[in-house]
KEMIRO-804253 format. One record per residue (C-alpha): x, y, z; chain. Coordinates in Angstrom, 3 decimals. Layout:
X_Y_Z_A
...
% end
This chain:
-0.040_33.852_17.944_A
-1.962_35.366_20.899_A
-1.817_38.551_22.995_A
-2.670_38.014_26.465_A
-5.332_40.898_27.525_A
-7.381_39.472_29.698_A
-7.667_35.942_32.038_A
-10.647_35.663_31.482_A
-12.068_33.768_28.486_A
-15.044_35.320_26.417_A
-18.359_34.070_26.266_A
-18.440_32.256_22.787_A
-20.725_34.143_19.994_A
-23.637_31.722_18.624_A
-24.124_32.256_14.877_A
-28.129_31.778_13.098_A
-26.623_28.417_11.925_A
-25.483_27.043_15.677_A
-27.643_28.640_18.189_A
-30.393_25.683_18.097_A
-27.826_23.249_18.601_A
-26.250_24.913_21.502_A
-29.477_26.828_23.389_A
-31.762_24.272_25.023_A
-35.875_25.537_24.643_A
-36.967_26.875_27.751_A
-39.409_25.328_29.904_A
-42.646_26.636_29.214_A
-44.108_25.651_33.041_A
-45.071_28.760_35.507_A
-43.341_26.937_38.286_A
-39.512_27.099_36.831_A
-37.864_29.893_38.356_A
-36.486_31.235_35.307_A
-33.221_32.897_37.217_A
-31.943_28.915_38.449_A
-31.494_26.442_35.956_A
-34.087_23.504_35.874_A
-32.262_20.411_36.794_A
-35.654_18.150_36.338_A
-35.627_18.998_32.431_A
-34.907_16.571_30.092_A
-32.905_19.632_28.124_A
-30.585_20.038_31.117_A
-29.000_16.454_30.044_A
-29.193_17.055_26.588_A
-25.512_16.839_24.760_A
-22.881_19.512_24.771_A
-22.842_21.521_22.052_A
-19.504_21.459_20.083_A
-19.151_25.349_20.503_A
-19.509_25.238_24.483_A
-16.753_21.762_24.329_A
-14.531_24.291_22.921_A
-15.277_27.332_25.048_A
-14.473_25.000_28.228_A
-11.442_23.739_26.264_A
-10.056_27.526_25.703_A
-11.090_28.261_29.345_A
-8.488_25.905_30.104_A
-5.965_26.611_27.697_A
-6.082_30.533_29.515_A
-5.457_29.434_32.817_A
-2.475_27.237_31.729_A
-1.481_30.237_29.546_A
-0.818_31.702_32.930_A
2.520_29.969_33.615_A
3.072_28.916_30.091_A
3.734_30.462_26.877_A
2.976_27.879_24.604_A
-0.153_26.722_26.254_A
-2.003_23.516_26.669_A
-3.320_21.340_23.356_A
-6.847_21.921_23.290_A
-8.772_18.813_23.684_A
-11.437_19.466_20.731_A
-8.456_19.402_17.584_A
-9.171_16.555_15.507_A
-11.997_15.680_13.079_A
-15.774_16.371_14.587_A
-17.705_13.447_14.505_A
-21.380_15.109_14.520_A
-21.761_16.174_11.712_A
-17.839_14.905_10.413_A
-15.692_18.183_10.435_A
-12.730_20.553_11.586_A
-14.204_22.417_15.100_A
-15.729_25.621_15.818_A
-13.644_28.843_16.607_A
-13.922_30.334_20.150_A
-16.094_33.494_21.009_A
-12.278_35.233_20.159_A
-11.101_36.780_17.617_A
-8.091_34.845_16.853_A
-9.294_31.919_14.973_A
-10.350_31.070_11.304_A
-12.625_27.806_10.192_A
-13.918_26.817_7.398_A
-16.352_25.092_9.568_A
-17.776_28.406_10.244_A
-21.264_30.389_8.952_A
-20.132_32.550_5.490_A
-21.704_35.134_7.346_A
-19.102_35.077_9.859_A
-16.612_37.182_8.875_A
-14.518_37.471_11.672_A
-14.021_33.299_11.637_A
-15.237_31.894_8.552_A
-12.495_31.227_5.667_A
-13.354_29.290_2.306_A
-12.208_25.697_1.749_A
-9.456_24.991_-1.198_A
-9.940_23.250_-4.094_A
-6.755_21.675_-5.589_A
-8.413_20.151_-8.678_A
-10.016_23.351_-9.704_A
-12.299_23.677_-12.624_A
-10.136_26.762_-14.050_A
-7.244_25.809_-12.426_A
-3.665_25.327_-14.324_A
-3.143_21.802_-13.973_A
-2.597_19.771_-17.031_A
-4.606_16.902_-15.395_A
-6.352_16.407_-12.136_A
-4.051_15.240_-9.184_A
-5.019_12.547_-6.807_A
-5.804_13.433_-2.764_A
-2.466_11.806_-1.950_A
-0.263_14.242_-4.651_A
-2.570_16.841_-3.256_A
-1.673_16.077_0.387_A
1.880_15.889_-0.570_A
1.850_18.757_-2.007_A
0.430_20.257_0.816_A
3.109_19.584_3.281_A
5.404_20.328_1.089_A
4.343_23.732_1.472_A
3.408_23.838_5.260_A
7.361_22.952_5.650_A
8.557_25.895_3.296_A
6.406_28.591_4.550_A
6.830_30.416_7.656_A
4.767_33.058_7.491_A
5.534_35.979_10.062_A
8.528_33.775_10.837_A
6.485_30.983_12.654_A
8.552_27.768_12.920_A
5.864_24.707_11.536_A
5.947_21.449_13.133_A
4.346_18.264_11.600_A
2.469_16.477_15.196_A
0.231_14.416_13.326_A
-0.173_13.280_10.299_A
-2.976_10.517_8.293_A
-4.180_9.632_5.057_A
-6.577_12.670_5.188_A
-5.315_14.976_8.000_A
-2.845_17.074_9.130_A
-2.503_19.189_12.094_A
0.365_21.498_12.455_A
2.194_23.138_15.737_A
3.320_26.979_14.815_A
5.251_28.595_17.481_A
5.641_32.368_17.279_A
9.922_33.492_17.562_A
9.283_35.915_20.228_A
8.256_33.852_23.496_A
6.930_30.742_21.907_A
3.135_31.142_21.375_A
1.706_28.209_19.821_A
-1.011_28.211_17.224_A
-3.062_25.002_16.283_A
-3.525_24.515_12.410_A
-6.023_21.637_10.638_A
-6.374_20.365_7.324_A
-8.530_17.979_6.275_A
-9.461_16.802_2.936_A
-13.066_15.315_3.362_A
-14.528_12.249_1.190_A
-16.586_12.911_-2.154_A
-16.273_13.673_-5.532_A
-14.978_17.260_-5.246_A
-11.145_18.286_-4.522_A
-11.828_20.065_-1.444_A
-9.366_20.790_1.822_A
-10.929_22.307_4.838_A
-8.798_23.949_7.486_A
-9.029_25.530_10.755_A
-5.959_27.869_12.406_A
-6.181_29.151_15.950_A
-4.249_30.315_18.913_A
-4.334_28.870_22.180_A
-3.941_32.023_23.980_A
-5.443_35.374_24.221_A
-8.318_37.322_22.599_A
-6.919_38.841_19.225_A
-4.058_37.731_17.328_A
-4.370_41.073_14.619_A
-4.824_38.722_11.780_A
-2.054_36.475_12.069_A
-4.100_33.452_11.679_A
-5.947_34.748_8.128_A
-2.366_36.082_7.553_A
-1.028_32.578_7.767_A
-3.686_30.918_5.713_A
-3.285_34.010_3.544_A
0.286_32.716_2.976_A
-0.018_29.029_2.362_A
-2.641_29.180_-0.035_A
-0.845_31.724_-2.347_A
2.215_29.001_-2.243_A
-0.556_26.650_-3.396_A
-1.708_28.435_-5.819_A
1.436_28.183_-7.571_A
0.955_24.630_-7.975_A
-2.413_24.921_-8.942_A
-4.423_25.241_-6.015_A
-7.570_27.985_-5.321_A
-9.388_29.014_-2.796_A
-13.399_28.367_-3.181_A
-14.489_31.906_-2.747_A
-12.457_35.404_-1.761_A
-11.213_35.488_1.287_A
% end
């Protein structure tokens, strides 16, 4: 869910981790005028960073928000191809990742593990019981009285639609269970609109995974 305060979207933060991959080295010629960007640089051509696709994405999304409630899909959603993972939250503060620095507290959120080492299963479940199990849950819980909706759906992804009952904000939620030997389901949750969403987003994930836990889910850290 978002609040609209402002048009305009934030700058997006750069945490330790991303700031090489977003920040291109300066020149280190006298002759650059250091207040116009240097067009002749081989840096100026260099790839977009995945934060900055998603800042233009979310600049987007808060035009559109303009004359729309719900707000316009953001064009990053889907798995990341460099390296393979869930996106990168938006200088706001109204999205999670688990994609994120563990320093960042205000974004990052712990994967889940639903083959836990100290976990209350009997016997370990495959990723398509745990995927199953999964929706299962996304279609019982409406946390803060979201109504869920399925849009897509693979053998190792899901991305649901949450719109809010009062005026039909939309949120964007991931999960993604990623290949190897460990259990592991990474997740992003966002709104399309606004700057702050006073936790609804952790409260969401919150939600979900305590539903999982029941079946024998956990979370990898605190959260």
């Amino acid at each position: 869910m978002a609040f609209l305060s402002s048009s305009i979207q934030q700058q997006p933060r750069l945490s330790s981790s991303a700031y090489h991959r977003l920040i291109p080295k300066a020149s280190s010629s006298s002759s650059v005028d250091h207040h116009q960007p240097d067009n002749s640089s081989p840096s100026h051509h260099a790839p977009i960073g995945r934060r900055e696709i998603v800042l233009k994405s979310s600049g987007a999304a808060m035009i559109a928000a303009i004359f729309q409630f719900s707000g316009s899909k953001p064009s990053y959603l889907g798995l990341q191809k460099n390296p393979p993972s869930l996106a990168l939250c938006p200088a706001t503060n109204n999205c999670i990742s688990t994609s994120e620095d563990s320093s960042d507290y205000n974004h990052y959120a712990p994967p889940w593990n639903y083959n836990p080492e100290d976990g209350k299963r009997k016997k370990p479940i495959s990723r398509e019981e745990a995927m199953a199990e999964l929706v299962e849950v996304i279609a019982s819980t409406k946390p803060d009285k979201f109504t869920p909706r399925i849009v897509e759906r693979k053998e190792d992804y899901v991305r649901v639609e949450y719109e809010s009952p009062i005026l039909g904000f939309v949120d964007d939620v991931e999960f993604w269970f990623p290949p190897g030997k460990k259990s592991l389901v990474q997740y992003r949750s966002a709104s399309r609109q606004g700057n702050f969403d006073f936790d609804v987003n952790k409260k969401r994930i919150k939600a979900l995974r305590l539903e999982l836990e029941k079946k024998g889910w956990a979370s990898e850290s605190s959260f």
